[in-house]
Structures are given as C-alpha cells and as structure tokens.
PDB file of N, H, CA, C and O in Angstrom:
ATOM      1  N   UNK A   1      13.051 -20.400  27.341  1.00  0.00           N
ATOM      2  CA  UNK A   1      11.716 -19.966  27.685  1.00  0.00           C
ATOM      3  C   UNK A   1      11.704 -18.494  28.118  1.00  0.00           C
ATOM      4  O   UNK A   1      10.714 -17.794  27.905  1.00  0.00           O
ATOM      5  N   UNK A   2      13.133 -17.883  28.909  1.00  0.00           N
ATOM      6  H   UNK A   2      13.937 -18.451  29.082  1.00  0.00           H
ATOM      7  CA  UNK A   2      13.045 -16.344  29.270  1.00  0.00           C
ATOM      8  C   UNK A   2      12.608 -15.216  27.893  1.00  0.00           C
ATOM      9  O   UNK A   2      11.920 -14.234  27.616  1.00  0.00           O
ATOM     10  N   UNK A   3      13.420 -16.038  27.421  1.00  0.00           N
ATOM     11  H   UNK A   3      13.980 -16.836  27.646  1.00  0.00           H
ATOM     12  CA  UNK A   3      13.574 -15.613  26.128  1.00  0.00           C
ATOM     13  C   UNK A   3      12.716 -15.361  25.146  1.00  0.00           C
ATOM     14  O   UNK A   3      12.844 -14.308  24.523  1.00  0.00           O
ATOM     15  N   UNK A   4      11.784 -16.180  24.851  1.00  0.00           N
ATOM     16  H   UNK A   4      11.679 -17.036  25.358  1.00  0.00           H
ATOM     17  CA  UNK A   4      10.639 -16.485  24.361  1.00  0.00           C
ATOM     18  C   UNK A   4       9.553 -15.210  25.473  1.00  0.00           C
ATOM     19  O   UNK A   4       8.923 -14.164  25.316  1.00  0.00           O
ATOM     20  N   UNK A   5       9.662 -15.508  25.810  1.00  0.00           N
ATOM     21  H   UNK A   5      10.174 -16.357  25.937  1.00  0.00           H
ATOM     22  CA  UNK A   5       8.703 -14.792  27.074  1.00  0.00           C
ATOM     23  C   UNK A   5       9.103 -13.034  27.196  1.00  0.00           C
ATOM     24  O   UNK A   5       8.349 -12.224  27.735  1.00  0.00           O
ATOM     25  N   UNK A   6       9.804 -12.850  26.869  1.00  0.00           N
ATOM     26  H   UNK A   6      10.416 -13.508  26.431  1.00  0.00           H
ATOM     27  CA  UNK A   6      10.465 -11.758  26.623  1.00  0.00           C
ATOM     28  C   UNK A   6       9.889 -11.320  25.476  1.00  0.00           C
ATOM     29  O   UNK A   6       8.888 -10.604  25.486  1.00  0.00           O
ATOM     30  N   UNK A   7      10.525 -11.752  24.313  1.00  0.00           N
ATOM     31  H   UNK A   7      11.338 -12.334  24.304  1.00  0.00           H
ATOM     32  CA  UNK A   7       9.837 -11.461  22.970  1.00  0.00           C
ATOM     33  C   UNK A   7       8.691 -11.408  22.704  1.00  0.00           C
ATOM     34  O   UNK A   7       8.317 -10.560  21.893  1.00  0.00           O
ATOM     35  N   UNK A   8       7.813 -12.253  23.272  1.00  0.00           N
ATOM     36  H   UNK A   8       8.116 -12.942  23.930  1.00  0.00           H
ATOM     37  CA  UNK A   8       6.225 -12.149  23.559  1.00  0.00           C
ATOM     38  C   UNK A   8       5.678 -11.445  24.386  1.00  0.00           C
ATOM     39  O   UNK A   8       4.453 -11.519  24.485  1.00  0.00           O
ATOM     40  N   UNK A   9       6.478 -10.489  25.288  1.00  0.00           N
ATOM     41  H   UNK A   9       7.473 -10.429  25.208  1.00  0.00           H
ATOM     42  CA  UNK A   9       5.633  -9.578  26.150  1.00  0.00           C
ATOM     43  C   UNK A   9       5.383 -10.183  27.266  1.00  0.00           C
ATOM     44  O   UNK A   9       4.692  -9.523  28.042  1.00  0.00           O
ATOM     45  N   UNK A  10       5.623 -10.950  27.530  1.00  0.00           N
ATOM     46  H   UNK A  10       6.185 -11.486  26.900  1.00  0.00           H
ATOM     47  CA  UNK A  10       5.013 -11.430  29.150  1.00  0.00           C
ATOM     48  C   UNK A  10       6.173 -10.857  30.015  1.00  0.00           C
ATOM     49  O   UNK A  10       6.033 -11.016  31.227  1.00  0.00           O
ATOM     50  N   UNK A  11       7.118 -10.317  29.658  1.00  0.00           N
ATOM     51  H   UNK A  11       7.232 -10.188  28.673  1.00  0.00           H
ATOM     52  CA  UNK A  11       7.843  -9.826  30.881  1.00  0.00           C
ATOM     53  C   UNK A  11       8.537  -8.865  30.255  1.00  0.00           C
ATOM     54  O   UNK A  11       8.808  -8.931  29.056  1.00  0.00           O
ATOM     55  N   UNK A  12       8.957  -7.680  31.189  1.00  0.00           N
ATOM     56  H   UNK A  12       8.738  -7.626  32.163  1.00  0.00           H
ATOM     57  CA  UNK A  12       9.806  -6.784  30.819  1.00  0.00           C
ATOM     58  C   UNK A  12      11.003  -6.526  30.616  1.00  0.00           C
ATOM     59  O   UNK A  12      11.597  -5.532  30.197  1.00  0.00           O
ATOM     60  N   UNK A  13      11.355  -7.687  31.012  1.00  0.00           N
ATOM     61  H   UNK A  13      10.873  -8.494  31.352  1.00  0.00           H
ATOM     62  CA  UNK A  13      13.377  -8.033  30.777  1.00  0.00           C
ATOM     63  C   UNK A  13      13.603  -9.010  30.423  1.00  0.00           C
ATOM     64  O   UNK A  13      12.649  -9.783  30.337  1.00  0.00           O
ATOM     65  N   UNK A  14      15.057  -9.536  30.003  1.00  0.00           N
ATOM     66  H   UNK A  14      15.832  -8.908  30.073  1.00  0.00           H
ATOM     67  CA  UNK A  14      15.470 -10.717  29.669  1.00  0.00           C
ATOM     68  C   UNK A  14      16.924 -11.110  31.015  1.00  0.00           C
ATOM     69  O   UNK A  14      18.127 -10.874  30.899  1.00  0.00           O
ATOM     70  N   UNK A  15      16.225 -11.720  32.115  1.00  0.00           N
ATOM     71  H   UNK A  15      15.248 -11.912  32.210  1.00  0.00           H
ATOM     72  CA  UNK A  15      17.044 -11.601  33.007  1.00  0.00           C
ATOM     73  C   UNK A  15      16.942 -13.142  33.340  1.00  0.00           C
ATOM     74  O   UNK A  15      15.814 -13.634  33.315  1.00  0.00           O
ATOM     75  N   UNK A  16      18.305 -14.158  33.730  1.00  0.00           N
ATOM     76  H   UNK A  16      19.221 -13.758  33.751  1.00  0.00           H
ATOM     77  CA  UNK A  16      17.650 -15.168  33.993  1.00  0.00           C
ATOM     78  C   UNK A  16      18.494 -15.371  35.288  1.00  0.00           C
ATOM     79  O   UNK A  16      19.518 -14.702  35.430  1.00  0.00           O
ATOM     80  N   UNK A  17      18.060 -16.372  36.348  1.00  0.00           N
ATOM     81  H   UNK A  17      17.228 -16.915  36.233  1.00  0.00           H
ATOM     82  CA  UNK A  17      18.204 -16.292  37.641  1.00  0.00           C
ATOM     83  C   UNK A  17      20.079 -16.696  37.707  1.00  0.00           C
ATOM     84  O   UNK A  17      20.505 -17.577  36.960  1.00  0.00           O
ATOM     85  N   UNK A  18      20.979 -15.993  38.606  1.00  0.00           N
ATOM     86  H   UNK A  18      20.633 -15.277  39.213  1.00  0.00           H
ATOM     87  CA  UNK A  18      22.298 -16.276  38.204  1.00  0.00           C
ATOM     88  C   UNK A  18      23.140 -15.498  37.229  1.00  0.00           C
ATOM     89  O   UNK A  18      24.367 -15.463  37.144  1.00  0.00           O
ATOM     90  N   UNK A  19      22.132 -14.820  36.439  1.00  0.00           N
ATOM     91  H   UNK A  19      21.135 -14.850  36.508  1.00  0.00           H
ATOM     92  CA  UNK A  19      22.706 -14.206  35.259  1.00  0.00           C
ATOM     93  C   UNK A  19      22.778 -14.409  34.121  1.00  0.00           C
ATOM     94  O   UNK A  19      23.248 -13.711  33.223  1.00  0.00           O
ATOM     95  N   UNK A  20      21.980 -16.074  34.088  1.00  0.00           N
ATOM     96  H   UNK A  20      21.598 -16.641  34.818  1.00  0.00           H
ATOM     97  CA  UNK A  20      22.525 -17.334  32.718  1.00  0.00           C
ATOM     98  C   UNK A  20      22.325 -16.730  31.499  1.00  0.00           C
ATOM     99  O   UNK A  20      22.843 -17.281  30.528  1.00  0.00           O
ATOM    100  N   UNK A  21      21.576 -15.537  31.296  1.00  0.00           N
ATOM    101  H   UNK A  21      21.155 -15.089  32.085  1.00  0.00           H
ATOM    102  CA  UNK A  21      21.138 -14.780  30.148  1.00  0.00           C
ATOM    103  C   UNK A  21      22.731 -14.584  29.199  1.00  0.00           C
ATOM    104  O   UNK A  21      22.858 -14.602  27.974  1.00  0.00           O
ATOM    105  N   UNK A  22      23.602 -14.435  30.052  1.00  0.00           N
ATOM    106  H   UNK A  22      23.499 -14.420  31.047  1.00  0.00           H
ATOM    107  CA  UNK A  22      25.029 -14.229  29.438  1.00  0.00           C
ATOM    108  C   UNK A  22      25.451 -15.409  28.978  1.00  0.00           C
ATOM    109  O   UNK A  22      26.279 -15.272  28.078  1.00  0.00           O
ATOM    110  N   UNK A  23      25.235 -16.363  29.210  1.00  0.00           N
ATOM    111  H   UNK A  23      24.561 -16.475  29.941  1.00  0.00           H
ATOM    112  CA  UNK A  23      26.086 -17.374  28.625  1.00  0.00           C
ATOM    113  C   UNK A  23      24.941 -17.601  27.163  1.00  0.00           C
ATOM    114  O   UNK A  23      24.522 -18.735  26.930  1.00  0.00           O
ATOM    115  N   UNK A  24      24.639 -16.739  26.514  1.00  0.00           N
ATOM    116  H   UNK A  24      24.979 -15.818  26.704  1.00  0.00           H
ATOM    117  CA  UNK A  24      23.655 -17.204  25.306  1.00  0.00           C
ATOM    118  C   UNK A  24      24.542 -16.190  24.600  1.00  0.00           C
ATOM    119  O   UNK A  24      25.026 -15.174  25.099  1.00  0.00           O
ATOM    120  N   UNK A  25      24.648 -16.553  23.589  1.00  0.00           N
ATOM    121  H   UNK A  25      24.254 -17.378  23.184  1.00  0.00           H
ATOM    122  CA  UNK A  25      25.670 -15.678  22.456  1.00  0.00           C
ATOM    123  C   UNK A  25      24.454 -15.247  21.750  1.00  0.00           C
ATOM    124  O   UNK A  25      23.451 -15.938  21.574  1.00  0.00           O
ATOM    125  N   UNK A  26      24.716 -13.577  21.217  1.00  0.00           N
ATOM    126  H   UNK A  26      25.532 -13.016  21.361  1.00  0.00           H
ATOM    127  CA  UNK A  26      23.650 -13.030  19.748  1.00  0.00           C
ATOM    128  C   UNK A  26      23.132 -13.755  18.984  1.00  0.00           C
ATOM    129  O   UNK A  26      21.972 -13.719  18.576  1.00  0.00           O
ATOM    130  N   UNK A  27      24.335 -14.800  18.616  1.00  0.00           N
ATOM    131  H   UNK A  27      25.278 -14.829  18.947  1.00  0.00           H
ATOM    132  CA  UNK A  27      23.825 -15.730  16.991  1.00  0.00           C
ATOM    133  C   UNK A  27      22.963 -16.838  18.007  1.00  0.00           C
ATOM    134  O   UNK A  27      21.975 -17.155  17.346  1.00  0.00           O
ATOM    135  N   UNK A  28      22.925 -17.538  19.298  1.00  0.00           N
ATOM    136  H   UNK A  28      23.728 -17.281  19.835  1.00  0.00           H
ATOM    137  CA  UNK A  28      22.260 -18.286  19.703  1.00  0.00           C
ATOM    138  C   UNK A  28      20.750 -17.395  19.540  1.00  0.00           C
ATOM    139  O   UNK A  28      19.869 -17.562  18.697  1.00  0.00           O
ATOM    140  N   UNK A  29      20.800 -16.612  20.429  1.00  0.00           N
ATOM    141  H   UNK A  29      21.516 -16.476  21.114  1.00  0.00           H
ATOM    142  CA  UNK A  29      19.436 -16.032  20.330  1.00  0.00           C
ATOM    143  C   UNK A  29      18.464 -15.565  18.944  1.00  0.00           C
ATOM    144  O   UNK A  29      17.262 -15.564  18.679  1.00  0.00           O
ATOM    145  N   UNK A  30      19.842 -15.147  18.191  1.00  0.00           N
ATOM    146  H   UNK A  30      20.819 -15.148  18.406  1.00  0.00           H
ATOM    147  CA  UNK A  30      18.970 -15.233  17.034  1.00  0.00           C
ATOM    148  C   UNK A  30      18.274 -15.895  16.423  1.00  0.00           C
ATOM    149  O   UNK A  30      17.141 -15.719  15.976  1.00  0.00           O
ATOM    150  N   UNK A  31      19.177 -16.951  16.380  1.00  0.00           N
ATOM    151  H   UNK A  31      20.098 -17.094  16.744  1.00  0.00           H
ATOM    152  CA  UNK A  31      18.754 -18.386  15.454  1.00  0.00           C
ATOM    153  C   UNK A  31      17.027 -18.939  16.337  1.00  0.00           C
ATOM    154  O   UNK A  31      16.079 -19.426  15.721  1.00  0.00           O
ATOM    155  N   UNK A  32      17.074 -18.600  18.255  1.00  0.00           N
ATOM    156  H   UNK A  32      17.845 -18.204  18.755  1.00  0.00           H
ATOM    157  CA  UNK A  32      15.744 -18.861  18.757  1.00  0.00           C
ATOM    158  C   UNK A  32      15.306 -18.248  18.063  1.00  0.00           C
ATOM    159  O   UNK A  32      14.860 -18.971  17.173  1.00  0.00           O
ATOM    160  N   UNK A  33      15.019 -16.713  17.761  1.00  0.00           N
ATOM    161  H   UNK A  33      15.382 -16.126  18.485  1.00  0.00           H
ATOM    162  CA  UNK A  33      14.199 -15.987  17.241  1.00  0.00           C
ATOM    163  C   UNK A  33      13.489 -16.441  15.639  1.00  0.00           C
ATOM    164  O   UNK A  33      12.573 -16.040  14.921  1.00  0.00           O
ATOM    165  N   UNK A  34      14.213 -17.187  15.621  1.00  0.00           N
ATOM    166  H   UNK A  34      14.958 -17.512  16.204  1.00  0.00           H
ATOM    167  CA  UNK A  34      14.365 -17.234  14.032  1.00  0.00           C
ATOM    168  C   UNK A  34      13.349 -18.791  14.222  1.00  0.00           C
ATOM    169  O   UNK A  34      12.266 -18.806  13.638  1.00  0.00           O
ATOM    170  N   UNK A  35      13.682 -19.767  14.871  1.00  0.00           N
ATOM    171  H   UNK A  35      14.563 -19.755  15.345  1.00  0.00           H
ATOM    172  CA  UNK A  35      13.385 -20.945  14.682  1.00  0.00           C
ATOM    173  C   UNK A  35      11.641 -20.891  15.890  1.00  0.00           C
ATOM    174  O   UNK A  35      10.746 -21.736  15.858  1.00  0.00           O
ATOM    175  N   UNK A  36      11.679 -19.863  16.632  1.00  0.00           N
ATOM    176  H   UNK A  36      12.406 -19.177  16.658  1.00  0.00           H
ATOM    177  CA  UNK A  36       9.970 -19.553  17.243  1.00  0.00           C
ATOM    178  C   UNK A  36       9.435 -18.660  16.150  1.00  0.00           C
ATOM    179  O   UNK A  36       8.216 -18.712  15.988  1.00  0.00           O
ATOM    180  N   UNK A  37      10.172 -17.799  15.322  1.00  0.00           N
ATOM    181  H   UNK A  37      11.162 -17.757  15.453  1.00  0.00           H
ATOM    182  CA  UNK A  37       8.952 -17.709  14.290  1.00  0.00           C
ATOM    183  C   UNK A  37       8.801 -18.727  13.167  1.00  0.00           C
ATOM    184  O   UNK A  37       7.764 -18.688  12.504  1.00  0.00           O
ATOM    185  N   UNK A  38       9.666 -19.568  12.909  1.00  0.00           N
ATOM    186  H   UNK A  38      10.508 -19.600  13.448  1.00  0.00           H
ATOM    187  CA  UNK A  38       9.129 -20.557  12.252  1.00  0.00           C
ATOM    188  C   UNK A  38       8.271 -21.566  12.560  1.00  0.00           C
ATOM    189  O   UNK A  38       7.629 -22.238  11.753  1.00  0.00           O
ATOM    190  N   UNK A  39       8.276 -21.687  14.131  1.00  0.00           N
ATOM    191  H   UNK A  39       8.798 -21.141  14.787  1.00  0.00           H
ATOM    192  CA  UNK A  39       7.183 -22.485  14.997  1.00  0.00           C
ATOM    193  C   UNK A  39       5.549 -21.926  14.837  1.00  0.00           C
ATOM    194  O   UNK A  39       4.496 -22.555  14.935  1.00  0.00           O
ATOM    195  N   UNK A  40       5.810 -20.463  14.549  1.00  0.00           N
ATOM    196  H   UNK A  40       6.665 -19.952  14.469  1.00  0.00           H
ATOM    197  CA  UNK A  40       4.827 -20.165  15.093  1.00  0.00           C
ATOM    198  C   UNK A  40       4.279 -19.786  16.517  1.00  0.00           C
ATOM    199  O   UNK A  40       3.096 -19.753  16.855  1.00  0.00           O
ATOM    200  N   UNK A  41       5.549 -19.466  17.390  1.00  0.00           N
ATOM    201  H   UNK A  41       6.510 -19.493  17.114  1.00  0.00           H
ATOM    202  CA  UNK A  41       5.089 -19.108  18.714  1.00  0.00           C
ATOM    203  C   UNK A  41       5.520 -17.490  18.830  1.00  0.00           C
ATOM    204  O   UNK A  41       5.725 -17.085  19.975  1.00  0.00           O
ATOM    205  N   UNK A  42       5.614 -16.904  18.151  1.00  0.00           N
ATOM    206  H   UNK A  42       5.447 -17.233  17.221  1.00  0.00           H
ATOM    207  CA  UNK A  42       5.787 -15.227  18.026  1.00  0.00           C
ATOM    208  C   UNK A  42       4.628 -14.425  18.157  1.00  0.00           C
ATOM    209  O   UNK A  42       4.385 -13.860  17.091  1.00  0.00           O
ATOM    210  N   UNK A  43       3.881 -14.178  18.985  1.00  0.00           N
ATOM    211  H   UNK A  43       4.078 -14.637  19.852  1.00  0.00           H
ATOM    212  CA  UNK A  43       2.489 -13.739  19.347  1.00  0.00           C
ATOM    213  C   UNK A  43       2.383 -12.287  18.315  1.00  0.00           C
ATOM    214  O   UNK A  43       1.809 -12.096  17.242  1.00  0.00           O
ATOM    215  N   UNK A  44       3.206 -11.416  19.180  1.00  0.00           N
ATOM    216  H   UNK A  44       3.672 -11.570  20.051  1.00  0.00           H
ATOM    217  CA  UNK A  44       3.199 -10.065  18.257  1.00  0.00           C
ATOM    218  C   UNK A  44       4.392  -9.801  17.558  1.00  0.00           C
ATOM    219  O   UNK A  44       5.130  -9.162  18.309  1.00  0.00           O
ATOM    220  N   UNK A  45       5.024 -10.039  16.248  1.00  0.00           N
ATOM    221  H   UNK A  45       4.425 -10.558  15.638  1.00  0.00           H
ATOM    222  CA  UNK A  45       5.897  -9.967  15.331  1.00  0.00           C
ATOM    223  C   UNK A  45       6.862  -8.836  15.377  1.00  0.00           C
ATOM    224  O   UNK A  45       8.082  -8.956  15.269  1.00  0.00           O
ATOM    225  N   UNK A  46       6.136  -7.607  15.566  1.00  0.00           N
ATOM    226  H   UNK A  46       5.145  -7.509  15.654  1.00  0.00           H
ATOM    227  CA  UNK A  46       6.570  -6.612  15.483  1.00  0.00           C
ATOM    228  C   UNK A  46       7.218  -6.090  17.002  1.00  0.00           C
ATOM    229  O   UNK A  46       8.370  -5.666  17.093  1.00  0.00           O
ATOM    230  N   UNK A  47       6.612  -6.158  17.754  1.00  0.00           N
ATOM    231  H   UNK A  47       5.676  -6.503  17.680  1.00  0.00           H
ATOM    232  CA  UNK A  47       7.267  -6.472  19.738  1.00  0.00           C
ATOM    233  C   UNK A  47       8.472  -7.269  19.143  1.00  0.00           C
ATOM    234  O   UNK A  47       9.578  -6.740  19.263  1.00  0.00           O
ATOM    235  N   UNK A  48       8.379  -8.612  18.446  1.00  0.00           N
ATOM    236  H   UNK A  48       7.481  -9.041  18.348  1.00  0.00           H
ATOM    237  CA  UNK A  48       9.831  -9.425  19.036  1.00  0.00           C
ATOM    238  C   UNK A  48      11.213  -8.350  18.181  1.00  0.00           C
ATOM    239  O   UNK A  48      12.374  -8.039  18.449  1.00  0.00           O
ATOM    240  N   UNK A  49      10.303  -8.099  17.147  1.00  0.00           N
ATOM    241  H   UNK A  49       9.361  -8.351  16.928  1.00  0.00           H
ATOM    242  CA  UNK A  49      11.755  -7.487  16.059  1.00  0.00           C
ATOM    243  C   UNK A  49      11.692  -6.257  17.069  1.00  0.00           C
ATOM    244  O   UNK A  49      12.504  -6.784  17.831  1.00  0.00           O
ATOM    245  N   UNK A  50      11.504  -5.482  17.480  1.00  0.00           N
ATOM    246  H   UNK A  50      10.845  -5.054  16.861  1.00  0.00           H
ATOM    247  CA  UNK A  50      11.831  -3.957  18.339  1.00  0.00           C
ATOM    248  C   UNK A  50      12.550  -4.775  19.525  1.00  0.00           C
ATOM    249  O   UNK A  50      13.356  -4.034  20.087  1.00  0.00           O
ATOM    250  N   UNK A  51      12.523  -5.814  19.978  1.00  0.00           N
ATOM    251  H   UNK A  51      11.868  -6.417  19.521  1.00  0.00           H
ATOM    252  CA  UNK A  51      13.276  -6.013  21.489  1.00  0.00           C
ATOM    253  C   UNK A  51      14.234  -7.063  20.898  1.00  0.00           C
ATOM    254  O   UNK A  51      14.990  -7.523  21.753  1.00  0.00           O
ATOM    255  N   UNK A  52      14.412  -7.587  19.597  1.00  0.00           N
ATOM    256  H   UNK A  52      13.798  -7.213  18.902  1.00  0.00           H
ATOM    257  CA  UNK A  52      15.180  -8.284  19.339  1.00  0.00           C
ATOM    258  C   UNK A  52      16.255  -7.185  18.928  1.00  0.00           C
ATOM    259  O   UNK A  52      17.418  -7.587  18.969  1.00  0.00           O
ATOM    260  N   UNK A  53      16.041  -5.738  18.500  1.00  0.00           N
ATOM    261  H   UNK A  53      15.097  -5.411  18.467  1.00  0.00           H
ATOM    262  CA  UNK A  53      16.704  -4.996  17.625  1.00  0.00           C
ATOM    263  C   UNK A  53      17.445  -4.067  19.200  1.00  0.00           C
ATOM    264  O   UNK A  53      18.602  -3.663  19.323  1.00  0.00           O
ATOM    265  N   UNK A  54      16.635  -3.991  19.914  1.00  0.00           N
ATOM    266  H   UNK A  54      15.695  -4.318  19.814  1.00  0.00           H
ATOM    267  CA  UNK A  54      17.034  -3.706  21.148  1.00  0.00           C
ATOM    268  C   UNK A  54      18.412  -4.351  21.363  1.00  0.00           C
ATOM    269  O   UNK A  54      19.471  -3.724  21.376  1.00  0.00           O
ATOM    270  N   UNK A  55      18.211  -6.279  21.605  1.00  0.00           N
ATOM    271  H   UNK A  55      17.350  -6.788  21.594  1.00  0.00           H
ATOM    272  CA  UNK A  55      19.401  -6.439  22.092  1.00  0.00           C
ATOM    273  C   UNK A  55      20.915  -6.418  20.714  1.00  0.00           C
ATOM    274  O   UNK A  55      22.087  -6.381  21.091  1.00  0.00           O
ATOM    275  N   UNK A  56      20.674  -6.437  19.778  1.00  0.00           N
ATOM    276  H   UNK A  56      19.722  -6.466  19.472  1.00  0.00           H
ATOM    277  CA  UNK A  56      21.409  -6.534  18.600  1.00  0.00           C
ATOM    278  C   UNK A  56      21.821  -4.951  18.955  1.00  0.00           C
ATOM    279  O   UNK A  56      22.988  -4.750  18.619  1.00  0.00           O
ATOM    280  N   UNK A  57      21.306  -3.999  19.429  1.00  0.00           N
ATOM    281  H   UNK A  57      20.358  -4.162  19.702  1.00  0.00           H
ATOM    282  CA  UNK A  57      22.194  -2.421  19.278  1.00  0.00           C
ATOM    283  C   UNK A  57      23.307  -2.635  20.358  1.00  0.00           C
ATOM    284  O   UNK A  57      24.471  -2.265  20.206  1.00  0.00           O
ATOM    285  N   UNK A  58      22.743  -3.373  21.636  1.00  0.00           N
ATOM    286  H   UNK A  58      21.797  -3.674  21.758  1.00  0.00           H
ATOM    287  CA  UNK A  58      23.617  -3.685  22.883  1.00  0.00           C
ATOM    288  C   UNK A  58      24.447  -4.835  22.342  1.00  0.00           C
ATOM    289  O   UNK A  58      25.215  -5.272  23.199  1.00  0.00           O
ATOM    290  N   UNK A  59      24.480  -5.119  21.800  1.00  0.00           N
ATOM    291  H   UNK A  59      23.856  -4.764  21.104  1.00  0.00           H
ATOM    292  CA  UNK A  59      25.457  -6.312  21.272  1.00  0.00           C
ATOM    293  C   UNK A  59      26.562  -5.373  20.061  1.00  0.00           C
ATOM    294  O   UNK A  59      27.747  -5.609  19.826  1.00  0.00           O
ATOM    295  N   UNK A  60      25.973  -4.644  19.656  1.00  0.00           N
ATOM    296  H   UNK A  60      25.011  -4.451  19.847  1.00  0.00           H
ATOM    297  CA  UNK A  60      27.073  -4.012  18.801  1.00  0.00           C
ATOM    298  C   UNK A  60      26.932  -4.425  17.304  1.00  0.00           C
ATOM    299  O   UNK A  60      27.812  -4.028  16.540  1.00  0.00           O
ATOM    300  N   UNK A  61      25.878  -5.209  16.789  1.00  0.00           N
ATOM    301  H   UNK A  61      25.163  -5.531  17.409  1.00  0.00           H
ATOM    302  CA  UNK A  61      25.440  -5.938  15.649  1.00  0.00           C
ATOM    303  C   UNK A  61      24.903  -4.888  14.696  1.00  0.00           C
ATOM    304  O   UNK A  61      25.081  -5.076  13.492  1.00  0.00           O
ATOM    305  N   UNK A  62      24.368  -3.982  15.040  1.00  0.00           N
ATOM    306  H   UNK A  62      24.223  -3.829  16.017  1.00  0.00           H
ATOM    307  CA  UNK A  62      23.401  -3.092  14.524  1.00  0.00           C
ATOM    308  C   UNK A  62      23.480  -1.596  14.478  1.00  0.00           C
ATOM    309  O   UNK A  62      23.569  -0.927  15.508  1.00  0.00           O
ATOM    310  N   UNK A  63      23.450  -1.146  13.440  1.00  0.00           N
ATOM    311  H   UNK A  63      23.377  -1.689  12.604  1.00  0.00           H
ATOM    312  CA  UNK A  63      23.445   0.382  13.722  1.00  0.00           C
ATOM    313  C   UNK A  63      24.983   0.572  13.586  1.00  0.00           C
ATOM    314  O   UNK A  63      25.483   1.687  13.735  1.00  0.00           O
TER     315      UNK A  63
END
C-alpha cells in the first residue's frame, strides 16, 4: 500500500515504518507496478513511471 501510495502521489516518499521498504527487491516492486497498472489503480501514469524510474536509477537498473 506505501507503495502504491507513493506512485499515486499521495505521499512524498517511499518510507515504511522500521525501514521494511528494504526488504522489497526492484523486481518485487516492479512486478507491483506492473500488476496496479493492470488493475487499474495507477491514477496518474506518467507520476508512477518518473518515480518508478527514480527508484530503478537508485537501484542501479537504469541509465
């Protein structure tokens, strides 16, 4: 749900209480990304790909 919430703009970070944000691997998050736009819960498309591309440069995936 941080996650989601993130990508949709409702918050400005992807921080989860404890730190748990780390225990999610790139390909986990991706595959969310991948399986909420197939839901249909991706509000603004273009927000999730710029903060998804965000964490893929910090991950070392990209660029």
């Amino acid at each position: 749900m941080v996650f989601l919430a993130y990508l949709n703009g409702h918050q400005e970070h992807f921080r989860m209480v404890g730190g748990l944000e780390s225990a999610r691997s790139i390909v986990h998050l991706s595959e969310v990304l991948r399986l909420a736009d197939a839901a249909g819960l991706i509000v603004d498309p273009e927000r999730a790909v710029a903060r998804m591309g965000a964490l893929l440069d910090v991950a070392g995936v990209r660029r």
